[in-house]
N, C-alpha and C positions, 0 to 999 in steps of 0.2 A: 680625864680618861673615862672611857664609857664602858661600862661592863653590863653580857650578855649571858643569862647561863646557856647552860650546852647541853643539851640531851640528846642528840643525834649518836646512835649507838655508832655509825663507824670512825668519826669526831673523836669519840673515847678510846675506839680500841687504840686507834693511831697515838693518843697521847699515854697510853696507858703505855704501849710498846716501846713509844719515844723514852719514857721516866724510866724502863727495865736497862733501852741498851745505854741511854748516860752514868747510868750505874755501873755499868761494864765498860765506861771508858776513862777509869780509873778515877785518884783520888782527886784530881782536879774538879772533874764533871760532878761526882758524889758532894762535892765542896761548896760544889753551885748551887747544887738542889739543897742542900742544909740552910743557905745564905739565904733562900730565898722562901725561906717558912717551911720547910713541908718536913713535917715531923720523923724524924730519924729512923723510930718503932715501925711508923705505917709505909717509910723508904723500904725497910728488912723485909717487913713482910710481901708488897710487892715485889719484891729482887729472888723471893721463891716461890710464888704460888704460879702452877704449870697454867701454859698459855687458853688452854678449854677456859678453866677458870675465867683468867684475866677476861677473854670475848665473854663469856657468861654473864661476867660483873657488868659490863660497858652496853651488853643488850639488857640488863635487866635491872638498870638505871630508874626509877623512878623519881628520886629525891636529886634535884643539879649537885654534884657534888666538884663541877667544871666551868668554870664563867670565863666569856672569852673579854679580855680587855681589849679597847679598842683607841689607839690613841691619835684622836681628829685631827690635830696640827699634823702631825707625822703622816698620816694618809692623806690627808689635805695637799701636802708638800708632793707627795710618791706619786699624786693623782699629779699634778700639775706639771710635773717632771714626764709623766709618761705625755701628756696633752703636747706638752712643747715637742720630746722626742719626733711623734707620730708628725707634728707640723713638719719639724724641719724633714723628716723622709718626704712627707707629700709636695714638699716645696723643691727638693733636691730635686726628686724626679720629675718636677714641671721646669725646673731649666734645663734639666737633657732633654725633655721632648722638645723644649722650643730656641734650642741649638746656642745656648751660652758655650763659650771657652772652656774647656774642659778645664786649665789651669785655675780660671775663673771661680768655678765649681769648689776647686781644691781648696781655694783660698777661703772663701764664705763659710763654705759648710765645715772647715778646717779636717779635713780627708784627706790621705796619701793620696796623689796623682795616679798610681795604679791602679788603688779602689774605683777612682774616677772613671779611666778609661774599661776598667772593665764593665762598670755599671753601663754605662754608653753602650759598650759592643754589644751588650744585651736587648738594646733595644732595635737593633740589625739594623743596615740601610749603609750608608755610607757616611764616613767621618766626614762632619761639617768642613772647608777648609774657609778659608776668608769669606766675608759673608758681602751679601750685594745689601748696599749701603741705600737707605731711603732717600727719593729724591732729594735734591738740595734746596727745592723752597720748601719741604716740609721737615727739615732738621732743626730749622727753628723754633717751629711748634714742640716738636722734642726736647729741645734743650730750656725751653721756657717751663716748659712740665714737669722737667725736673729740677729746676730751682724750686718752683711752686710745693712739689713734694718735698726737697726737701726741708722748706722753711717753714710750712706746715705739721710737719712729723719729726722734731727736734731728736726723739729718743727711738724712733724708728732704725731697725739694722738697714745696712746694704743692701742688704740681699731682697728684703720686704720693700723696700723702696724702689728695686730694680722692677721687682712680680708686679708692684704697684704700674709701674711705668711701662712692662710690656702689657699690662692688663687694656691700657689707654692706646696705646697701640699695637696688635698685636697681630697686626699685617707683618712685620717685620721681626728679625730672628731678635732673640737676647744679645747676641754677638754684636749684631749691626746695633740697637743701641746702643752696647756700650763701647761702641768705636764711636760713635756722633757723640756720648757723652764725654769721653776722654780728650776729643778733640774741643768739646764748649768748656771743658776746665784747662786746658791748654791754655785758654785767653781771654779766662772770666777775670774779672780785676777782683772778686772773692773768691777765693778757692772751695770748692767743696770740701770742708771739715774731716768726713770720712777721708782713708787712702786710697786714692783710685790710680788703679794703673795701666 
């Protein structure tokens, strides 16, 4: 844990305010702030010195009497948690623009199907329906590319694997890959590990 002190006078008023109303939210809260060091005396006196005051005290701070803890695992984790969040939005919305199954959508990103289809109608134009399928001499190059991906990228998801593969071809909808792909696991003698459907 890494501690910072605090002198930023609106930094204090805010906590100053915050320590008055857990005081005011009965003896639970008052129980919290006892447990957690802060001396009983300097609670009371806080819980009635009028608010001029308290903004006085917090502007005219010179000595830190506020240090902020900062706990790196913990924000390390909430950093990485938002990184991923933000991926998977950027990546949701690159298989609606480039015309996967809505149902598709549903299942990866694991979203209700309405969430789906409303996100789509927002991008206007017209609902994809059956997609025009890539040539058939070059469905093979597709379905070699995705063995390759996926024998290369053990721990890689579905979904990153697909973006991988429309990225390699991306003359062609998400849709129509994954009908050329459903069909090369139809009658590969190893099944694709993932569930594909």
């Amino acid at each position: 844990m890494t501690s910072l002190p605090v002198t930023q006078p609106v930094l204090l008023r805010l906590v100053l305010q915050h320590l008055v109303e857990r005081m005011d939210q009965g003896t639970d809260a008052m129980d919290e702030l006892l447990r957690s060091g802060i001396d009983p005396a300097l609670l009371d006196e806080l819980r009635y010195i009028p608010a001029r005051d308290l903004a006085r005290l917090a502007d005219n701070t010179r000595q830190p009497w506020l240090s902020l803890g900062i706990d790196c695992r913990v924000l390390r984790d909430a950093l990485a948690k938002e990184r991923a969040r933000r991926q998977d939005g950027e990546l949701e919305s690159y298989f609606l623009e480039h015309g996967a199954p809505l149902d598709l959508i549903a299942d990866l990103f694991k979203l209700p199907i309405e969430e789906v289809r409303w996100a789509r109608s927002q991008l206007g134009g017209a609902v994809p329906g059956r997609p025009k399928l890539p040539p058939a001499d070059q469905r093979p190059a597709i379905c070699s590319e995705w063995a390759r991906l996926e024998q290369a990228n053990p721990d890689m998801s579905l979904r990153e694997l697909l973006h991988q593969l429309h990225q390699r071809f991306s003359d062609h909808s998400i849709h129509a890959l994954w009908t050329v792909i459903n069909e090369f696991e139809a009658v590969r003698p190893t099944p694709f590990r993932r569930p594909v459907r």
